[in-house]
C-alpha positions as CSV (number, residue, x, y, z in Angstrom):
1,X,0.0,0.0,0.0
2,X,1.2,3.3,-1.2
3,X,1.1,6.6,0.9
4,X,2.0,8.7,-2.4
5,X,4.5,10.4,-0.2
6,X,1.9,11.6,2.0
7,X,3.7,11.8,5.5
8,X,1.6,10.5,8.6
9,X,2.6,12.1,12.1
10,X,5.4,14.3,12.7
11,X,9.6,13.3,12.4
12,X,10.8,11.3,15.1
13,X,13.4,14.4,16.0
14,X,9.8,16.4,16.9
15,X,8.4,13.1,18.7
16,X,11.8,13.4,21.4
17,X,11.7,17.2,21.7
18,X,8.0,16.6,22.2
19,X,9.1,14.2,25.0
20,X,11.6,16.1,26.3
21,X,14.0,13.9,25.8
22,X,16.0,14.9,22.3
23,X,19.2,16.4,24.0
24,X,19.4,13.2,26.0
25,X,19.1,10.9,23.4
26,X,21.4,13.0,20.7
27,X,23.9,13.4,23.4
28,X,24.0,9.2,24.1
29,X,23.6,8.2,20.6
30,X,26.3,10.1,20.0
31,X,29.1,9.1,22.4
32,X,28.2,5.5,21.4
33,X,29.1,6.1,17.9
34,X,31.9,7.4,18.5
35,X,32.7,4.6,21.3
36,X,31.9,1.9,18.3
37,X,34.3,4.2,16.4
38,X,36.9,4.1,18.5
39,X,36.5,0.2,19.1
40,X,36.8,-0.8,15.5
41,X,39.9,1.5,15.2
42,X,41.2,-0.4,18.1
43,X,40.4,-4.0,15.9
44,X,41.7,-2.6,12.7
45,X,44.6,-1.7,14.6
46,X,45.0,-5.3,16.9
47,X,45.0,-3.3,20.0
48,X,44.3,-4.5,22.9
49,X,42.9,-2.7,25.6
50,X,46.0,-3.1,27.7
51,X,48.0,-1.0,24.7
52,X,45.4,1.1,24.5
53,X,45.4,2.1,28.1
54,X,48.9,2.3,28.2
55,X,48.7,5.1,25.2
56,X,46.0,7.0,26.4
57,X,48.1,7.2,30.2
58,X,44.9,5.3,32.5
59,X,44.5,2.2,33.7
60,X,42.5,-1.0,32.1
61,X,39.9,-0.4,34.4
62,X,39.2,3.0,33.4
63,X,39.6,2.0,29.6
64,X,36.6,-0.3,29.9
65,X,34.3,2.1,31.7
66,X,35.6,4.6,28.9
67,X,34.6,1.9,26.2
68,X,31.0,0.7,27.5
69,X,28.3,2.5,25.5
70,X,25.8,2.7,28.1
71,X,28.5,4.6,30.5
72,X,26.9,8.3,30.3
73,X,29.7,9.5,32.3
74,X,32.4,9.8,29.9
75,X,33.2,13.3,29.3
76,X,34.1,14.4,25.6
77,X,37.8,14.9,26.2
78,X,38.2,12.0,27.2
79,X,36.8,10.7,23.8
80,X,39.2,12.9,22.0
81,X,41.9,11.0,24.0
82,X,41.1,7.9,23.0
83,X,40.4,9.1,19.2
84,X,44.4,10.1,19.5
85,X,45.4,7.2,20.9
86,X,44.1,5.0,17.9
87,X,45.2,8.4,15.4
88,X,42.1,9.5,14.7
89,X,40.5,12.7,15.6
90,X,37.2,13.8,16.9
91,X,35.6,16.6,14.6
92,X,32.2,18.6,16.2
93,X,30.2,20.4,13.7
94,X,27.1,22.8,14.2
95,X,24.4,22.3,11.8
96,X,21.2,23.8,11.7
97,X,18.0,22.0,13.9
């Protein structure tokens, strides 16, 4: 069955700013993309965490609170750590809403 492009509801963007909830959710999707990021750098590279660790200067422990995507506590500079530690970089754009 064809809606001939004829859009039911609002975009799920509106639905979470409805909820109040958008910043939350934009702000955790995206430290787990780049935490996913940052652990398939790690698997190109055949790094293990213990390297890893040792070139970002923290402990192991610290390395696998850094690296679990439901951890909300991770601040953004420690991302950009990590990014340099694998030789990437994080970029952070504004774009219109």
């Amino acid at each position: 069955m064809s809606l001939n492009k004829k859009q039911i509801g609002g975009d799920f963007n509106d639905f979470l700013k409805e909820e109040g909830i958008y910043e939350e959710v934009t702000k955790r999707a995206s430290k787990k993309a780049l935490v996913f990021r940052i652990l398939y750098e790690m698997k190109k590279q055949r790094l293990t965490r213990t390297e890893m660790a040792r070139r970002m200067g923290t402990t192991r422990a610290q390395l696998d609170r850094l690296l679990n995507p439901e951890n909300p506590s991770t601040t953004l500079a420690t991302l950009v750590k990590a990014a340099r530690a694998v030789g990437k970089q994080v970029r952070i754009s504004l774009e219109r809403a």
